[in-house]
VEXDREN-2710 file (C-alpha; in Angstrom, 1 decimal):
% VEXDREN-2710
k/r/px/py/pz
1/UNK/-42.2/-38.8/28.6
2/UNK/-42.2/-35.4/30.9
3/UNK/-45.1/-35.0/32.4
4/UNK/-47.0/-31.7/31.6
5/UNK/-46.8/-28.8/34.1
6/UNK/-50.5/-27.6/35.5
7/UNK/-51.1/-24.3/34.5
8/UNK/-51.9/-21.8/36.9
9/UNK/-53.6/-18.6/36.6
10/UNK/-50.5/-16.8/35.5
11/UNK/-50.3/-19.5/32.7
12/UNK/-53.5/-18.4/31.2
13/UNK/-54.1/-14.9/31.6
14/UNK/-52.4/-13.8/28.2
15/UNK/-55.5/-15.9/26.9
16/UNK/-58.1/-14.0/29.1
17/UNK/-56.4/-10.3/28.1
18/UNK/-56.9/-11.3/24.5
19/UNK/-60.8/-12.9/25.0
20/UNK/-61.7/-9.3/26.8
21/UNK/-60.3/-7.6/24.3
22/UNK/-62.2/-9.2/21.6
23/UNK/-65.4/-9.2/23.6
24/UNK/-64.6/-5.3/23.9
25/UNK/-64.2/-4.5/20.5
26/UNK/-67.2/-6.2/19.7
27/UNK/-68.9/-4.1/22.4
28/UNK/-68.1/-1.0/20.8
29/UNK/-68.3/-1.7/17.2
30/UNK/-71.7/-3.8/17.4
31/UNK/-73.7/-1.4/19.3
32/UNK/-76.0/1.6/18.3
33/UNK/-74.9/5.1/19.6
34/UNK/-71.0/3.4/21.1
35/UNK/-70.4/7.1/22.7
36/UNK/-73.9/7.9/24.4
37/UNK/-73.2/5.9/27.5
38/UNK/-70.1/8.1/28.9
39/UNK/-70.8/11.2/26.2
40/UNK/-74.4/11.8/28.0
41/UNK/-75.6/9.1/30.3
42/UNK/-72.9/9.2/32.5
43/UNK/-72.7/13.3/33.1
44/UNK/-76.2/13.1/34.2
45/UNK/-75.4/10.5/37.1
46/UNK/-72.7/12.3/38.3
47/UNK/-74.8/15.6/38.8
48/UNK/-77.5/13.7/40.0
49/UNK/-80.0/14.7/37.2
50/UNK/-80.2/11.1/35.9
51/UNK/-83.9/9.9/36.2
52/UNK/-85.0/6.8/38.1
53/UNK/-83.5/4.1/38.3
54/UNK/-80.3/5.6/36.4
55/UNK/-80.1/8.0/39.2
56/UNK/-78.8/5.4/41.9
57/UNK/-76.8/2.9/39.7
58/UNK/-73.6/5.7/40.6
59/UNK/-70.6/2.9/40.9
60/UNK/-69.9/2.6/37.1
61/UNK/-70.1/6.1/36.2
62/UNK/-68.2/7.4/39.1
63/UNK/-65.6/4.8/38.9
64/UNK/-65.5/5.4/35.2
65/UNK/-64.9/9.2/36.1
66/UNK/-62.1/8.5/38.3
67/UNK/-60.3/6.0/36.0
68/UNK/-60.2/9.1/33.3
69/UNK/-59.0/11.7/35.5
70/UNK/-56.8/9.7/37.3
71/UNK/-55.0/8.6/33.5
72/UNK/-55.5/11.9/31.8
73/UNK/-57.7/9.9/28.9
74/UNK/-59.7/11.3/26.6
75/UNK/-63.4/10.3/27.5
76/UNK/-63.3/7.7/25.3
77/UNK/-60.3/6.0/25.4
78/UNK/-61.6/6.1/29.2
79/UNK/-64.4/4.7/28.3
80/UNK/-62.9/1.6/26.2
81/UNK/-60.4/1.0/29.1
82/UNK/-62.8/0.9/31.8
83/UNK/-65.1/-1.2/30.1
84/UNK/-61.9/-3.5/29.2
85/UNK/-61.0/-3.7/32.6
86/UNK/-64.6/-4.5/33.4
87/UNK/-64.0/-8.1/31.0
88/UNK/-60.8/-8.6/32.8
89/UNK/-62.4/-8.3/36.0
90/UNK/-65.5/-10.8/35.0
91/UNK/-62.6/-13.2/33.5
92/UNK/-60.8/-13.5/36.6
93/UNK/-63.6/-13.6/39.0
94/UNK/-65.1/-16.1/36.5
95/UNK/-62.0/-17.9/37.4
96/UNK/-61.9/-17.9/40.7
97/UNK/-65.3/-18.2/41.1
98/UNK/-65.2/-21.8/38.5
99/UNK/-62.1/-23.0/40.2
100/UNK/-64.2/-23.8/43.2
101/UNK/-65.1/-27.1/41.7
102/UNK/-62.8/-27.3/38.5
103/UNK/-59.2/-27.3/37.4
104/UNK/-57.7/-24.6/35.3
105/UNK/-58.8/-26.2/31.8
106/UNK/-62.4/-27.2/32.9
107/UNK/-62.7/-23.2/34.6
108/UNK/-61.4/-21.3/31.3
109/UNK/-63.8/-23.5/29.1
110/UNK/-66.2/-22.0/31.7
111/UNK/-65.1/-18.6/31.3
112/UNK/-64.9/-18.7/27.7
113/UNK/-68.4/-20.2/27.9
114/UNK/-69.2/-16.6/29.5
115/UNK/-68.0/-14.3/26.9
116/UNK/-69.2/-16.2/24.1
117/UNK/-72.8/-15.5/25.7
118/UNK/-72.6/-12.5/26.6
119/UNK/-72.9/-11.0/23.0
120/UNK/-76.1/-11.7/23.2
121/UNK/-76.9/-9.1/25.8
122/UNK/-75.1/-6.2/23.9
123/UNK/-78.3/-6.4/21.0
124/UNK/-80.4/-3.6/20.6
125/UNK/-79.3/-1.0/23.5
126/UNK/-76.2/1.5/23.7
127/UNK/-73.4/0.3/26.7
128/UNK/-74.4/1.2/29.7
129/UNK/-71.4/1.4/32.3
130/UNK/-73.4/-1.0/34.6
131/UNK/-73.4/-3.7/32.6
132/UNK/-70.1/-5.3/32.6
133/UNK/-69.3/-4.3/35.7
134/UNK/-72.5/-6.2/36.5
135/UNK/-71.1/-9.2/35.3
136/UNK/-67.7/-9.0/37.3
137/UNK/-69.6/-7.7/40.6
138/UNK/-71.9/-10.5/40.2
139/UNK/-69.3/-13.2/39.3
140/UNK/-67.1/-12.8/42.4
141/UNK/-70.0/-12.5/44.8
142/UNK/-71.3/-16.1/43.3
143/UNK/-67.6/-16.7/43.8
144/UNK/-67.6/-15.7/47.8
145/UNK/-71.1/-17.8/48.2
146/UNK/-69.6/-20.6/46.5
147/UNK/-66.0/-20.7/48.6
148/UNK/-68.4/-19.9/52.0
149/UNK/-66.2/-16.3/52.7
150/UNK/-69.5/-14.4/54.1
151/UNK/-67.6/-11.4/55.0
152/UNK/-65.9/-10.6/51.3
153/UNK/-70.1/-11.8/50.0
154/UNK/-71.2/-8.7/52.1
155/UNK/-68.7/-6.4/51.0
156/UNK/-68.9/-7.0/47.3
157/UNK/-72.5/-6.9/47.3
158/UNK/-72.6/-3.5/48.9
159/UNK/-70.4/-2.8/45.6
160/UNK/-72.8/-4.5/43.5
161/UNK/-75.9/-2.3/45.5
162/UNK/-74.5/0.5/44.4
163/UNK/-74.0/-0.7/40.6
164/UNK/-77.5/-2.1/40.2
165/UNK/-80.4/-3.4/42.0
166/UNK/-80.1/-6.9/40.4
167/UNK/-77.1/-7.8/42.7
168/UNK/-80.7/-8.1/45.5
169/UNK/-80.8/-11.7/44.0
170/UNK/-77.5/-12.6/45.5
171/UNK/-79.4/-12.7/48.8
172/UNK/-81.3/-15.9/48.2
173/UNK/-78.2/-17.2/46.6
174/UNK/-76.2/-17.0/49.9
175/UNK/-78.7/-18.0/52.0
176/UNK/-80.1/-21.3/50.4
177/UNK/-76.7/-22.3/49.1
178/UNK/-75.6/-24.1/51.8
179/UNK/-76.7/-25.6/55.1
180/UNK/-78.8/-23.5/56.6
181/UNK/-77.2/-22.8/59.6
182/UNK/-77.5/-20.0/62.6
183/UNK/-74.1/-18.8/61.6
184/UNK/-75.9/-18.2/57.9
185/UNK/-78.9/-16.9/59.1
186/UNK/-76.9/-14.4/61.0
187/UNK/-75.3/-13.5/58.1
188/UNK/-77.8/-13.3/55.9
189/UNK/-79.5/-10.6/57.8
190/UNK/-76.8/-8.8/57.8
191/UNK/-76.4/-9.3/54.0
192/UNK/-80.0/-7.8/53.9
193/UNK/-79.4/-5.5/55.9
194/UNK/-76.0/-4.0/53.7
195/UNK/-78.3/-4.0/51.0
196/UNK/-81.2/-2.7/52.3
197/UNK/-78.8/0.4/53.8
198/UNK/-77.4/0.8/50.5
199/UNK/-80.4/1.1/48.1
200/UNK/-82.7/3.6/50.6
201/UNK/-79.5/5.6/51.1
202/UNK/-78.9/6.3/47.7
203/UNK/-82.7/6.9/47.2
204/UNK/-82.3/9.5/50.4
205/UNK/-78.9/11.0/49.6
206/UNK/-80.1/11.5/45.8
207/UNK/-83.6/12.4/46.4
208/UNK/-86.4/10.2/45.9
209/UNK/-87.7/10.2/42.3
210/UNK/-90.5/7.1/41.3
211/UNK/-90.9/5.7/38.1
212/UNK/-93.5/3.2/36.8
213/UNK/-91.0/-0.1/36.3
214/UNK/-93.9/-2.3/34.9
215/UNK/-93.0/-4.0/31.8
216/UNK/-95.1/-7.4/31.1
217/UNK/-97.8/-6.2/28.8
218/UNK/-95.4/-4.6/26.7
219/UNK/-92.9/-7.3/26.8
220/UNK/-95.6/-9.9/25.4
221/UNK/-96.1/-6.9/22.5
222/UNK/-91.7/-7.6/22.1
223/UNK/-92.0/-11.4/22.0
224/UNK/-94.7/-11.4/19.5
225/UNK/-92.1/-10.7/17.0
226/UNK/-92.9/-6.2/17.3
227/UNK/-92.5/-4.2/15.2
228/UNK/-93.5/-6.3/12.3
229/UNK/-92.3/-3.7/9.7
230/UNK/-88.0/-4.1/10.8
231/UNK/-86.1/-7.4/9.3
232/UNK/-86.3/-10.7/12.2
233/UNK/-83.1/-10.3/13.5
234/UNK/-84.2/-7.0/15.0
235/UNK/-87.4/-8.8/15.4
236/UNK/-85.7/-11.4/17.4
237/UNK/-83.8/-9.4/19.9
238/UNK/-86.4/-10.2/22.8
239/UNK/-85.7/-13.5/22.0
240/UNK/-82.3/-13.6/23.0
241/UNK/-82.7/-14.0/26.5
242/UNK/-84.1/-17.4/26.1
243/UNK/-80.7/-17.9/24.0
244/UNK/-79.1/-17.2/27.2
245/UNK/-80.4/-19.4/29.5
246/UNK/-82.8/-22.2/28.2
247/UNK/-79.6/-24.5/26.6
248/UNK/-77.7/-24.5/29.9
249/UNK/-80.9/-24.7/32.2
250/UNK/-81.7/-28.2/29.9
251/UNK/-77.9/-29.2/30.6
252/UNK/-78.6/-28.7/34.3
253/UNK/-81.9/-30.5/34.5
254/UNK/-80.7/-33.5/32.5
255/UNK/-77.5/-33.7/34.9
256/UNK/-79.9/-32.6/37.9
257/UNK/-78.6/-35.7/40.1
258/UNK/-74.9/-35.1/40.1
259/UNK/-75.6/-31.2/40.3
260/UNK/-74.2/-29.7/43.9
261/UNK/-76.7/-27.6/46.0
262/UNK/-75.1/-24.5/45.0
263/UNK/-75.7/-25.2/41.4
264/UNK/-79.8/-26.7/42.0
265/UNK/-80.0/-22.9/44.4
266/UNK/-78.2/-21.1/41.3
267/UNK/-80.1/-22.6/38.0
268/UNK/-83.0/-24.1/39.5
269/UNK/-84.3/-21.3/42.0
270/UNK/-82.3/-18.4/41.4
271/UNK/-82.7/-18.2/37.7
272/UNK/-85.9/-18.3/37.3
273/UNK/-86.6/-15.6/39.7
274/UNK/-84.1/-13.4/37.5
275/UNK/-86.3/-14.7/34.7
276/UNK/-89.8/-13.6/36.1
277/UNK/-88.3/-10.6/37.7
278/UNK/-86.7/-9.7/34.6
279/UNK/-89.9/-10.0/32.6
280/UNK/-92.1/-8.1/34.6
281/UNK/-90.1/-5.1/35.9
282/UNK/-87.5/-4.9/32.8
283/UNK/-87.7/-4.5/28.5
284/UNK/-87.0/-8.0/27.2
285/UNK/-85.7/-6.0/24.1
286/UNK/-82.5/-5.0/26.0
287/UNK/-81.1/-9.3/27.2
288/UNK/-78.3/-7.0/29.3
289/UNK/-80.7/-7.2/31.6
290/UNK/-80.7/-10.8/32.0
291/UNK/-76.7/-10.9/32.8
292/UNK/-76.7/-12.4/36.4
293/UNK/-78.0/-15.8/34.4
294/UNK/-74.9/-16.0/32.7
295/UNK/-72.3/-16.8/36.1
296/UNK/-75.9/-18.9/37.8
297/UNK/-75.3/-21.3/35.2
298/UNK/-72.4/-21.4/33.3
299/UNK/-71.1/-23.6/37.2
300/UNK/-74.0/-26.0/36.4
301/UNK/-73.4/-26.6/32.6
302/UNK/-69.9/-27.4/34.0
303/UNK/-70.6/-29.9/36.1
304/UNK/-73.0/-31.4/33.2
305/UNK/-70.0/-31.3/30.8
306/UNK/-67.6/-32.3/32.4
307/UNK/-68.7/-34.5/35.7
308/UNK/-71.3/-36.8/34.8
309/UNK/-69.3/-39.9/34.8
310/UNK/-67.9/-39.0/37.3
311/UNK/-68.5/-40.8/40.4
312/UNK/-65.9/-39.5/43.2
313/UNK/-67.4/-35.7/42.3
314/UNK/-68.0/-33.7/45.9
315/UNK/-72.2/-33.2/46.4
END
């Protein structure tokens, strides 16, 4: 009997075309206003009139703007394509970031894992062109922690800076994620330091504008089921973020002792931090903004899947 061929990437990117387009059509048909994002949030970025913090999250709209004028599209079929390429993007650094640890059929079943979650974070808000890049940005800098390449980290987080100020939680991630050595300290301050340049520099090159980001008292309003006169789905909506993450954070924790440290840094620290975070500076009504859980765990449920009898896995 032949022996099956291993399938490479190549083998299985027909399959990760057709999963972002699905998860892209159902990102455009599912959500409320599908044009408001490049139709009117988007022109307002680029001339700077955005308000805080829509002001300096400038990587999506500006790489959305080139990607039109550079194909001649009409705004939307821009629009679909960038935020197509956006999947594709999330899909291969899912990839790469899941082949770390796993062959191919263990690292698609992660990916897959991935998309079929995400849904939950297109409920109740129109797309913002953040969002899935979000998701690839933050995918292939877990990927750089996770395969120890510090200098391609500190270059995609200054991409991830300039996309949204959630990519600040990779910084714990790379430094706690391994042996804490003097080559990671080093590193890590310059990490901080990226960021740190980054995030004041927009706020100094686009002109300071505050904003009051406090969210808790009316997120508790959310979570007790508000407003009480639209059906419970709509009802449910801020519920969805515990959807997200509480099934794979019970995977982790029952498969705790075969879990690597990147995986205990990811779920068990990381996670929560994006949870409280999340909570009190961030509408619970809108799950996009829970996203960065989706690559901290999905590594961990992996491991809990498909390593737990399995004694010769690398800790």
């Amino acid at each position: 009997m032949r022996r099956a061929r291993t399938l490479g990437l190549t083998g299985v990117l027909p399959l990760y075309l057709t999963v972002a387009t699905a998860a892209g059509f159902v990102d455009y048909r599912v959500r409320p206003l599908p044009d408001y994002g490049h139709a009117e949030y988007v022109p307002t970025v680029l001339d700077r009139t955005a308000p805080a913090p829509a002001r300096y999250r400038v990587l999506g709209p500006h790489v959305y703007d080139a990607l039109t004028r550079w194909t001649d599209l009409d705004p939307r079929d821009g629009w679909l394509v960038f935020r197509w390429l956006c999947l594709v993007g999330a899909l291969l650094a899912g990839h790469l970031y899941l082949r770390t640890w796993f062959a191919t059929g263990a690292a698609v079943a992660g990916c897959l894992l991935a998309i079929v979650l995400l849904p939950l974070t297109y409920t109740n808000g129109w797309a913002h062109p953040d969002h899935l890049l979000e998701l690839a940005l933050f995918t292939l800098a877990c990927a750089c922690v996770a395969r120890g390449w510090s200098l391609a980290f500190v270059a995609v987080l200054a991409l991830s800076a300039l996309n949204r100020e959630t990519s600040a939680f990779l910084l714990p991630l790379f430094f706690l994620a391994g042996p804490v050595t003097r080559q990671r300290v080093v590193w890590s301050l310059a990490a901080v330091a990226v960021w740190g340049a980054v995030y004041l520099g927009l706020r100094w090159h686009l002109g300071w504008v505050s904003y009051d980001p406090w969210q808790a008292v009316q997120n508790i309003r959310y979570l007790g089921s508000w407003p009480v006169e639209r059906d419970l789905y709509y009802r449910l909506f801020p519920w969805f973020f515990v959807l997200l993450v509480a099934p794979a954070l019970v995977l982790v924790a029952r498969t705790w002792a075969i879990q690597p440290r990147f995986n205990r840094i990811a779920a068990g620290l990381v996670t929560p931090v994006v949870l409280v975070v999340g909570f009190l500076f961030s509408s619970v009504i809108e799950p996009r903004v829970f996203t960065p859980v989706i690559p901290l765990v999905v590594p961990g449920v992996l491991f809990a899947l498909f390593c737990q009898h399995d004694q010769n896995v690398m800790l």
